[in-house]
C-alpha positions in Angstrom: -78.3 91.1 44.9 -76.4 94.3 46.4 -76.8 97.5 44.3 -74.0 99.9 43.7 -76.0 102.8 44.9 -75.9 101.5 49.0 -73.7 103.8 51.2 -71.0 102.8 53.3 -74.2 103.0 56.2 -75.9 100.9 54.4 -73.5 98.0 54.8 -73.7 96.6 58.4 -71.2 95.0 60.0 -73.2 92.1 60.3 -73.0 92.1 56.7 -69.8 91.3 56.2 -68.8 88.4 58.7 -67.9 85.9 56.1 -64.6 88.1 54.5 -61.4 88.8 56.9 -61.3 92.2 58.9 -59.2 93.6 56.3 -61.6 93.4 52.9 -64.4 94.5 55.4 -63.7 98.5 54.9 -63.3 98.4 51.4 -66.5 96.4 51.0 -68.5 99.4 52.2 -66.9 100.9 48.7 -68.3 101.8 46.2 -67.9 99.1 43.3 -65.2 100.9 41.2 -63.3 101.5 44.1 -63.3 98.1 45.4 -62.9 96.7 41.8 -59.6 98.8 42.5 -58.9 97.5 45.2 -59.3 93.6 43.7 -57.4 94.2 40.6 -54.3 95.6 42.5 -51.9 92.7 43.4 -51.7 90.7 46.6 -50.1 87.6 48.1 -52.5 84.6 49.1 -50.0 81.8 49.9 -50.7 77.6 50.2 -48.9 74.8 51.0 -46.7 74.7 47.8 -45.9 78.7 47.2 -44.9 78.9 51.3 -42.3 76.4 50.6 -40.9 77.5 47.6 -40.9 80.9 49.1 -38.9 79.2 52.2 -36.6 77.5 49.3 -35.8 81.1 47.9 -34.8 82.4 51.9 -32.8 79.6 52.2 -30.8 79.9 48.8 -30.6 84.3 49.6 -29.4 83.2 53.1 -26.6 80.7 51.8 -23.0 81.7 51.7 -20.9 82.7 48.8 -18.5 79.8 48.0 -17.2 77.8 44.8 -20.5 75.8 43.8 -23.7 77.9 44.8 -26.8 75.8 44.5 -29.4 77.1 42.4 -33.2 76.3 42.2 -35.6 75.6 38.8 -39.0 76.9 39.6 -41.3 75.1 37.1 -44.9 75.4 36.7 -47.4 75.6 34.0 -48.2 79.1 32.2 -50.7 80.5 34.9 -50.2 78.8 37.8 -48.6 81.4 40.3 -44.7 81.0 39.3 -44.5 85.0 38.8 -46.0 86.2 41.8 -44.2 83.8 43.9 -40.9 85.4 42.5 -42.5 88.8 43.4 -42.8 88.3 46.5 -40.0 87.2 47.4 -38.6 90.4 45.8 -40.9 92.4 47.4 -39.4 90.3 50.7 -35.8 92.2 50.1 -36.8 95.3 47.9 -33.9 97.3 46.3 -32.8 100.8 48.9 -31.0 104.0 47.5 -28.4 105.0 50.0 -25.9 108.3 49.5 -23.4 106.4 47.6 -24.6 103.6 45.6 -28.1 101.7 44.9 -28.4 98.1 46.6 -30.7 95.4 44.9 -30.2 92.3 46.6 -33.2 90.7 44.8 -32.9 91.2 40.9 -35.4 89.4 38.4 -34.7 89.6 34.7 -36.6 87.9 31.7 -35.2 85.4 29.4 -35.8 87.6 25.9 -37.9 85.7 23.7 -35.5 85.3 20.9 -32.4 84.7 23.0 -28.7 85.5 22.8 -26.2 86.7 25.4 -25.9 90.4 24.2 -29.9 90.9 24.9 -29.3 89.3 28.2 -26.7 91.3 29.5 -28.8 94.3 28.0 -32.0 93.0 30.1 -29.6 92.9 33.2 -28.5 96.4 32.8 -31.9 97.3 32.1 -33.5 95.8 34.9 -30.7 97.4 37.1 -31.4 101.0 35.4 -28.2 101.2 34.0 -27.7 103.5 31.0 -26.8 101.4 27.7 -24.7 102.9 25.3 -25.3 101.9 21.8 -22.9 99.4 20.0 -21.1 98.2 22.8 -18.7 94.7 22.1 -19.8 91.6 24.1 -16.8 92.3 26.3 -17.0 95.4 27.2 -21.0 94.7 28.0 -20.0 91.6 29.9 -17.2 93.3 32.5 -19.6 96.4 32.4 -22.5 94.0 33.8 -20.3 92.1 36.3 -19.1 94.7 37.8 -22.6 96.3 37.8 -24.1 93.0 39.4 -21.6 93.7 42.4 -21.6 96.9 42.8 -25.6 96.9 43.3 -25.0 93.5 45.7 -27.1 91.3 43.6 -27.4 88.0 46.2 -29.9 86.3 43.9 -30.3 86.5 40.5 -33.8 85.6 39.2 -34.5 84.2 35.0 -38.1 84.6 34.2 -39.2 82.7 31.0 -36.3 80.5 30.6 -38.3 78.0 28.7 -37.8 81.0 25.8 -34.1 79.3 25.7 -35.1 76.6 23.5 -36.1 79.3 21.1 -33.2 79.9 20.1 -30.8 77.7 17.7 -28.8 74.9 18.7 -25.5 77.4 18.7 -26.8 79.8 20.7 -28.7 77.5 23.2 -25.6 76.1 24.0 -23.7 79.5 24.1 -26.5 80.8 26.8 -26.0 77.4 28.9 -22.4 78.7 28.9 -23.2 81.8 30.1 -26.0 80.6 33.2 -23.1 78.4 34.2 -20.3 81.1 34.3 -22.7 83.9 36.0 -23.0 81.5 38.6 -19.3 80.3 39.2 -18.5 84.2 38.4 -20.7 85.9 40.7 -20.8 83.2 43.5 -24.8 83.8 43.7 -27.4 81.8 43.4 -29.7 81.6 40.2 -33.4 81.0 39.6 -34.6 80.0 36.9 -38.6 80.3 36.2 -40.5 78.7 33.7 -42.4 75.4 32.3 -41.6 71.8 31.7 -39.4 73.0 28.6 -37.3 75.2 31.4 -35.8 71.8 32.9 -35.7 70.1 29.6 -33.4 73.0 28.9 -31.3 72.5 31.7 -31.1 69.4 31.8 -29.5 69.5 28.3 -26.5 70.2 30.2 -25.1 67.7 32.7 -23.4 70.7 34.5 -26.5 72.7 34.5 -28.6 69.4 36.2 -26.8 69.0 38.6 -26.6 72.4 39.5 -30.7 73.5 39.5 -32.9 71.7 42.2 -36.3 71.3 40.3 -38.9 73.1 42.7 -42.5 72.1 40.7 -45.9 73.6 41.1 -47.9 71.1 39.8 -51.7 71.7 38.4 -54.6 72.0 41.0 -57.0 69.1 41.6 -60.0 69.2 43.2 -58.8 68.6 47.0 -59.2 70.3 50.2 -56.1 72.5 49.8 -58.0 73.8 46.2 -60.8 74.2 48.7 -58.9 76.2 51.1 -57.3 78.4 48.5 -61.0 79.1 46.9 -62.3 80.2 50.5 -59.1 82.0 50.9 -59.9 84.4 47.7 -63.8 84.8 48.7 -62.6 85.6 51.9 -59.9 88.2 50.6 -62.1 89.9 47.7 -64.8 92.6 49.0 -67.6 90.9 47.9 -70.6 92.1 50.1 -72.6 88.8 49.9 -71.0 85.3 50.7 -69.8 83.4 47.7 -70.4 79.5 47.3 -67.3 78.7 45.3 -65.4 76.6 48.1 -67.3 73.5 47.9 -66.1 70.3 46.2 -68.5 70.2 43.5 -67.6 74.1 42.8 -64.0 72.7 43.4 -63.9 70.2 40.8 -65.7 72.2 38.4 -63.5 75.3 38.3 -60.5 73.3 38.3 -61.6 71.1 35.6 -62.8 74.3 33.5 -59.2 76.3 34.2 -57.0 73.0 33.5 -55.5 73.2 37.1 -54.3 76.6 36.9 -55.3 79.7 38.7 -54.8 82.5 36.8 -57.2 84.8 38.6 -56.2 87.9 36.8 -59.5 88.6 35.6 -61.9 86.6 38.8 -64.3 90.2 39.5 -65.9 92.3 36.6 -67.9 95.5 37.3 -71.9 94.3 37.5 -74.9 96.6 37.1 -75.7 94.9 40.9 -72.3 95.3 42.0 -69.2 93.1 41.2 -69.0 89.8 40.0 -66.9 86.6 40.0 -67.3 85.8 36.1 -64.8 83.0 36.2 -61.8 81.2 37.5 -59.7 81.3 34.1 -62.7 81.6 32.0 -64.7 79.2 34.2 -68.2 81.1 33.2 -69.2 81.0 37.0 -70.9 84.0 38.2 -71.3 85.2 41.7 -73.1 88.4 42.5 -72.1 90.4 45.2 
């Protein structure tokens, strides 16, 4: 095991030859700094997140016309959906010039008991536009459309759209009506993120189907590309001694334990040794580093 009290001498280069160049000077950290370090986001991409992300450029490359196409990401709770979206944010971040604020990029969530006057509210919101209290639905409508191009919104993001089938029959259909008019209004593409119940959603509408291209991230099974992401976060972590959780037993363990999702949110916990992996979702594995 690898005490907390070694210095950054203390940790050899030799040490560290099983993590890329770029976890090797935080591993010579102290533990709460590299538990920092781990628990501040960062992008590990695979097969399926690299095309999706290549999905997104090609929809925020496309052309303003009469039918945009738009894309359904859908996953299962945990599985990566979010920080796909945030990197591909992240990819064309907002920029304050003299006159105006530009936000090409802009990602709203569906509110969980939906109607369209807390959506357009979330939009202003999300754009950091003051809301004045007791505004009619259309006065808050023009005010958001114009907002949307004035800020030069070229994709416009739904997170949690599955929350749409919270809402009753009336107003489902009402918020169908409004995805479809944002889109034939603003001559953007939407995205819309969520689970299964997203496209059962959508595809409550004929319109709406045959407008959203379903983009799936389907649960992880214990495969080489499983294997290849698990090296890929031992790799990428500071962990000062190797960690054994890429092999195909490991593999089909931890994937079995998390259901096939990889919610990694809470992988490394503080350790009187050092860190630790205490699971992958739960997974009770440990790994001392």
């Amino acid at each position: 095991m690898v005490s907390q009290d070694r210095t950054v001498e203390d940790v050899a280069d030799g040490d560290l030859g099983h993590l890329h160049a770029s976890a090797r000077a935080v591993a010579r950290l102290p533990a709460d700094e590299r538990l920092r370090h781990v628990r501040a986001d960062r992008w590990i991409g695979y097969s399926r997140a690299t095309a999706a992300l290549e999905r997104l450029e090609t929809l925020y490359a496309w052309p303003g016309n009469q039918r945009m196409p738009n894309l359904l990401l859908i996953g299962p709770t945990n599985n990566g959906k979010s920080m796909i979206i945030e990197k591909f944010r992240r990819l064309h971040p907002a920029t304050s010039h003299a006159d105006r604020e530009q936000m090409p990029v802009l990602a709203v969530q569906m509110p969980s008991e939906p109607s369209v006057i807390r959506f357009y509210v979330a939009l202003l919101a999300a754009m950091g536009a003051p809301l004045r209290p007791r505004q009619r639905l259309a006065e808050l409508e023009q005010v958001t459309l114009a907002l949307l191009r004035a800020v030069g919104v070229r994709v416009l993001v739904i997170d949690e759209l599955h929350n749409l089938l919270a809402g009753r029959g009336e107003t489902r259909r009402e918020f169908l009506n409004l995805i479809r008019f944002l889109g034939n209004e603003l001559r953007i593409p939407l995205v819309g993120v969520g689970t299964r119940e997203a496209y059962l959603a959508i595809r409550s509408d004929d319109q709406l189907e045959n407008r959203f291209e379903p983009f799936t991230l389907p649960r992880w099974e214990s495969n080489e590309e499983t294997r290849t992401l698990l090296a890929s976060f031992a790799a990428a972590f500071p962990l000062r001694r190797p960690s054994t959780i890429a092999t195909e037993d490991m593999a089909r363990y931890l994937v079995s334990r998390s259901e096939g999702t990889i919610d990694c949110d809470r992988l490394i916990w503080p350790h009187r040794d050092g860190l630790i992996w205490p699971h992958w979702r739960l997974a009770g594995v440990v790994v001392t580093v």
